[in-house]
C-alpha positions in Angstrom: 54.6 -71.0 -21.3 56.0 -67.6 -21.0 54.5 -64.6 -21.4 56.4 -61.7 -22.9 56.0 -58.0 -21.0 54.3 -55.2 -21.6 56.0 -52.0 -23.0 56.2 -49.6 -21.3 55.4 -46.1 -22.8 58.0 -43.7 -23.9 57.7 -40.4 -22.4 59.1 -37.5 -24.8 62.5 -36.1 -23.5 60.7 -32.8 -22.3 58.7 -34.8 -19.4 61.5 -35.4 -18.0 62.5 -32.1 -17.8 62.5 -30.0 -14.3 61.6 -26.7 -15.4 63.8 -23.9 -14.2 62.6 -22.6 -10.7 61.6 -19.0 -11.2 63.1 -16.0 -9.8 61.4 -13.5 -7.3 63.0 -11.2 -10.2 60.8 -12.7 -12.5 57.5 -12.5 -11.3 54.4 -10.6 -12.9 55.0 -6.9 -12.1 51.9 -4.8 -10.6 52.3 -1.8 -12.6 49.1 -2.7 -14.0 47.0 -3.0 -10.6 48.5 0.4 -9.7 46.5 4.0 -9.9 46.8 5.5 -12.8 45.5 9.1 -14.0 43.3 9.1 -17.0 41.3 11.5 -19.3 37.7 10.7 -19.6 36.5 9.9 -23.1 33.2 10.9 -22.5 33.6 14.1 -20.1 37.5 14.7 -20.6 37.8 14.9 -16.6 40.9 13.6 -15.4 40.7 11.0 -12.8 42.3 8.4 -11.0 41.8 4.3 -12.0 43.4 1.6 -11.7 43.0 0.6 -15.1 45.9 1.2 -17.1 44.9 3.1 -20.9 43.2 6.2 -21.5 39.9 4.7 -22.3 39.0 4.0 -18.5 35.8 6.6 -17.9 35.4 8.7 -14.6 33.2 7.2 -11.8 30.3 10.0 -13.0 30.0 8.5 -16.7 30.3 5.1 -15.6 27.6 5.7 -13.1 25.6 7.2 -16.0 26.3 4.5 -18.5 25.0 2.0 -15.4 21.1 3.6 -15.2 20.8 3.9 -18.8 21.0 0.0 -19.1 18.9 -0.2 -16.3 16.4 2.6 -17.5 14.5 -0.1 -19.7 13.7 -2.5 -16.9 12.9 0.2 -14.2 10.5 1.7 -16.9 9.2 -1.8 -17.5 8.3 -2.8 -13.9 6.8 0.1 -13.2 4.5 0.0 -16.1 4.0 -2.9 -15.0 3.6 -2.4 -10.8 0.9 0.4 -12.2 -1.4 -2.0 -14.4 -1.7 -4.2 -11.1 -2.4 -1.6 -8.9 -4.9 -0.4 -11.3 -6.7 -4.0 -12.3 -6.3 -3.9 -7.9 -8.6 -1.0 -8.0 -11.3 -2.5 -10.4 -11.5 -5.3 -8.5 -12.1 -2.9 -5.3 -14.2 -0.5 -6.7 -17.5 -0.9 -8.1 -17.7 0.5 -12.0 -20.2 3.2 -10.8 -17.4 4.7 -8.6 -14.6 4.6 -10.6 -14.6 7.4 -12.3 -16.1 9.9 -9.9 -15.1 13.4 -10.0 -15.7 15.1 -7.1 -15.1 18.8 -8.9 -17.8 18.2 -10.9 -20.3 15.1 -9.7 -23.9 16.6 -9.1 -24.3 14.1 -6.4 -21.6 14.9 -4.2 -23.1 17.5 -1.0 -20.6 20.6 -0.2 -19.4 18.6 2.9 -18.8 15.7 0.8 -17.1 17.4 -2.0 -14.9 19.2 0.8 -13.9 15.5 2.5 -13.3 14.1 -1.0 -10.5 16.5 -1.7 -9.1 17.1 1.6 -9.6 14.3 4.0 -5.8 12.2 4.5 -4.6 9.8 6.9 -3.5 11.2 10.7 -0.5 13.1 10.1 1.3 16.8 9.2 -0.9 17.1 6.1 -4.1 16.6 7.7 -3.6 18.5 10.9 -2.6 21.8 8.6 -6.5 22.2 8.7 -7.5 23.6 11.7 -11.1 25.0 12.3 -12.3 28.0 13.7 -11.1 26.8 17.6 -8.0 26.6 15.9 -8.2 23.2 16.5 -7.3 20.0 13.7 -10.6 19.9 11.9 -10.3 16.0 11.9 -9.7 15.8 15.4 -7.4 13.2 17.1 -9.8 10.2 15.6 -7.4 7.8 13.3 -10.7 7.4 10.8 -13.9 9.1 9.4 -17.4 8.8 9.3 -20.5 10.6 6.9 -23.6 9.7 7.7 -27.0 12.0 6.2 -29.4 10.9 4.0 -29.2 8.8 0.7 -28.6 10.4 -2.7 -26.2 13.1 -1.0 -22.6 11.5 -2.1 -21.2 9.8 1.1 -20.4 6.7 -0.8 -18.8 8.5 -3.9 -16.6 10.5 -1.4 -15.4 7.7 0.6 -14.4 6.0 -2.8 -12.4 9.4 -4.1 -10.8 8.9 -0.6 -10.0 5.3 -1.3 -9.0 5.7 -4.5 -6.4 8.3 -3.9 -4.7 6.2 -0.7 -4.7 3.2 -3.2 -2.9 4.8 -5.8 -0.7 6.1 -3.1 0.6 2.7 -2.1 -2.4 2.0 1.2 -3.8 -1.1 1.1 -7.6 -0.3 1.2 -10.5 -3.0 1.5 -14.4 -1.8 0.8 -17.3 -3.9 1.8 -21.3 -3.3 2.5 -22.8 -3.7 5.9 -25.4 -6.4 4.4 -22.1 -8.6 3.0 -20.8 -8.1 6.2 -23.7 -9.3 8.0 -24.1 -12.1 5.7 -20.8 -13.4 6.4 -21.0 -13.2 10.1 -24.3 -15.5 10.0 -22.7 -17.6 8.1 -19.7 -18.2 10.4 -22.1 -18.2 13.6 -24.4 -20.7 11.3 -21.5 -22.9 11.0 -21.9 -23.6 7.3 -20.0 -26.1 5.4 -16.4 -24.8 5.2 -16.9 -24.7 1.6 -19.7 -22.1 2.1 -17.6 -20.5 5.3 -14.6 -20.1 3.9 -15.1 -17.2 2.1 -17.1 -15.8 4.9 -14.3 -16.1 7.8 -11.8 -14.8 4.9 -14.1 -11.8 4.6 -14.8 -10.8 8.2 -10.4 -11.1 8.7 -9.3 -9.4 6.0 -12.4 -6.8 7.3 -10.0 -6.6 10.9 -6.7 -7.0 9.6 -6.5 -4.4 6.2 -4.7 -0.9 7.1 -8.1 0.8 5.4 -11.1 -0.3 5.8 -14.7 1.3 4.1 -17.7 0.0 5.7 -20.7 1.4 3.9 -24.1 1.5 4.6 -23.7 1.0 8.1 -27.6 0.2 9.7 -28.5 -1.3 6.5 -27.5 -5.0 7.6 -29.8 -7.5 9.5 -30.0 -6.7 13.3 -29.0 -10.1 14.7 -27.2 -11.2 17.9 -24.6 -12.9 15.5 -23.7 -9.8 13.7 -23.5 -7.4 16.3 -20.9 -9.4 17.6 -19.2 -9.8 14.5 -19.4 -5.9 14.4 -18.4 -5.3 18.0 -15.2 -7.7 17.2 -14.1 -6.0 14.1 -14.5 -2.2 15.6 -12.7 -3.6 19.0 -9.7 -5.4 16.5 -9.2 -2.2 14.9 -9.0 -0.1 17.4 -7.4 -2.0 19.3 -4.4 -2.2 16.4 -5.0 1.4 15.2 -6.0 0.8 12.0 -8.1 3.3 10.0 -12.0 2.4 9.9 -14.1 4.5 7.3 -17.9 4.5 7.7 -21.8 5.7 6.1 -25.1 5.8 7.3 -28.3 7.6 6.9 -29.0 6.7 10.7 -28.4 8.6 13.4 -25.7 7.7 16.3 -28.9 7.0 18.3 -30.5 5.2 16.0 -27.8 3.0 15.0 -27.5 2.1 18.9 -31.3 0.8 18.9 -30.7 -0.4 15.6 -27.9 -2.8 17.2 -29.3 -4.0 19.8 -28.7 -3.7 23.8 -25.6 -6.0 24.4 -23.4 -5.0 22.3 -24.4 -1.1 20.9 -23.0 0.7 23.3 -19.6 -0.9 23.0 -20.0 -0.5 19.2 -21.4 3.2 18.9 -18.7 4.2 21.7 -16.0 2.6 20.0 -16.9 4.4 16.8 -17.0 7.3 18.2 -13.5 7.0 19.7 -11.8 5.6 16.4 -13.7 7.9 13.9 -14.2 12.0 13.1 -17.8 11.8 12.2 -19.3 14.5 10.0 -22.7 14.8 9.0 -23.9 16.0 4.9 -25.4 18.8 5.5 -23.2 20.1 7.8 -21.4 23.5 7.3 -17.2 23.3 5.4 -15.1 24.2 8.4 -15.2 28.2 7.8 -11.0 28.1 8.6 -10.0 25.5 6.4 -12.1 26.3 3.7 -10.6 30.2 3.5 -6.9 27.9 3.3 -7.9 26.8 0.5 
């Protein structure tokens, strides 16, 4: 049996066609990628482009043209960059401090009005205010500490402090001596880690943030456990130069019987070191306060 073949397909007559090589002569000419001077439509400033036309703008409009599109989403973001710094601060602050005004809260002592509005972090700014040895009325000491008795402002101070080095881009962490101590007898406890957790998270992020507020120092329970806890968070941030803010109503003495023998020497003389301590009652700094 035979088979008959296939056809074979039929190409058209232009397939089989070698198309003419092209000539150098011929190719594409570059005029067009060549600088060319224009007139602005915007400005009417001549410039130079290589875009061929008159409608090519100068670098200035197009730069222009570029952050008005880009105006929205900048606006946008940092709308949006201030509502999380601000839900930030809520979640810092408690809502009795929020809204303190130190011009005008009845609470606030002279001294703690006067630290309110002036006191900054170590630098140009801060060392401007000079005392009556002519001297940088907050010393050399990286921090701060107010310590007098209750009712007097220290606390409603230190948050005016916090809350203008938040808003200015500081990351600031506030906790009270007695959640302090808690967390530290927790971790020395060993607790469940479900129950420690949260505890070794505090007493880290106590050591590790740029800003920290201790408040009510004195007021925690005296115990082996958290004056080491105490001793190991002022050693860690002096040790890394970060900026320590502290209250009490107890005296530098007190506060060393209050902590025990073994570690509140090392603790009040750390403090000491890292912080400018200032007491309620005492007298605005008779330089800085005719600066003002």
């Amino acid at each position: 049996m035979t088979t008959s073949p296939v056809p074979l397909p039929r190409l058209p007559a232009s397939a089989l066609t070698v198309p003419p090589a092209v000539s150098i002569t011929q190719a594409p000419t570059m005029e067009a990628y060549e600088p060319h001077e224009h007139v602005c439509p915007q400005c009417e400033a001549r410039h130079i482009s290589l875009f061929r036309g008159t409608s090519a703008m100068c670098p200035d409009c197009t730069e222009k043209l570029r952050l008005a599109a880009l105006q929205p989403m900048q606006e946008k973001a940092a709308v949006e960059s201030l509502e999380e710094r601000l839900k930030a601060w809520h979640e810092l602050c408690p809502p009795d401090y929020r809204s303190t005004n130190w011009k005008e809260h009845a609470e606030l002592a002279p001294m703690c009005r006067w630290l309110a509005k002036h006191w900054w972090l170590a630098g140009e700014e801060r060392d401007a205010k000079v005392g009556q040895d002519g001297l940088p009325v907050f010393g050399s000491q990286r921090g701060l500490g107010l310590w007098g008795p209750t009712g007097r402002g220290k606390t409603r101070a230190m948050y005016a402090i916090l809350k203008r080095l938040h808003f200015a881009g500081v990351r600031c962490y506030a906790v009270q001596a007695i959640h302090f101590a808690e967390a530290a007898m927790l971790v020395a406890e060993r607790a469940p880690w479900s129950v420690r957790e949260g505890a070794v998270d505090l007493i880290q992020r106590c050591q590790k943030v740029p800003v920290l507020l201790f408040d009510d120092l004195g007021k925690e329970n005296s115990t082996p456990a958290v004056a080491k806890a105490m001793h190991d968070l002022v050693e860690v941030r002096k040790a890394h130069r970060r900026t320590l803010l502290w209250t009490s109503e107890r005296t530098a003495d007190e506060l060393a019987q209050f902590l025990g023998a073994n570690f509140a020497d090392g603790i009040v003389r750390r403090i000491g070191e890292i912080t400018r301590v200032f007491h309620t009652e005492d007298a605005i700094p008779t330089a800085a306060r005719a600066a003002e």
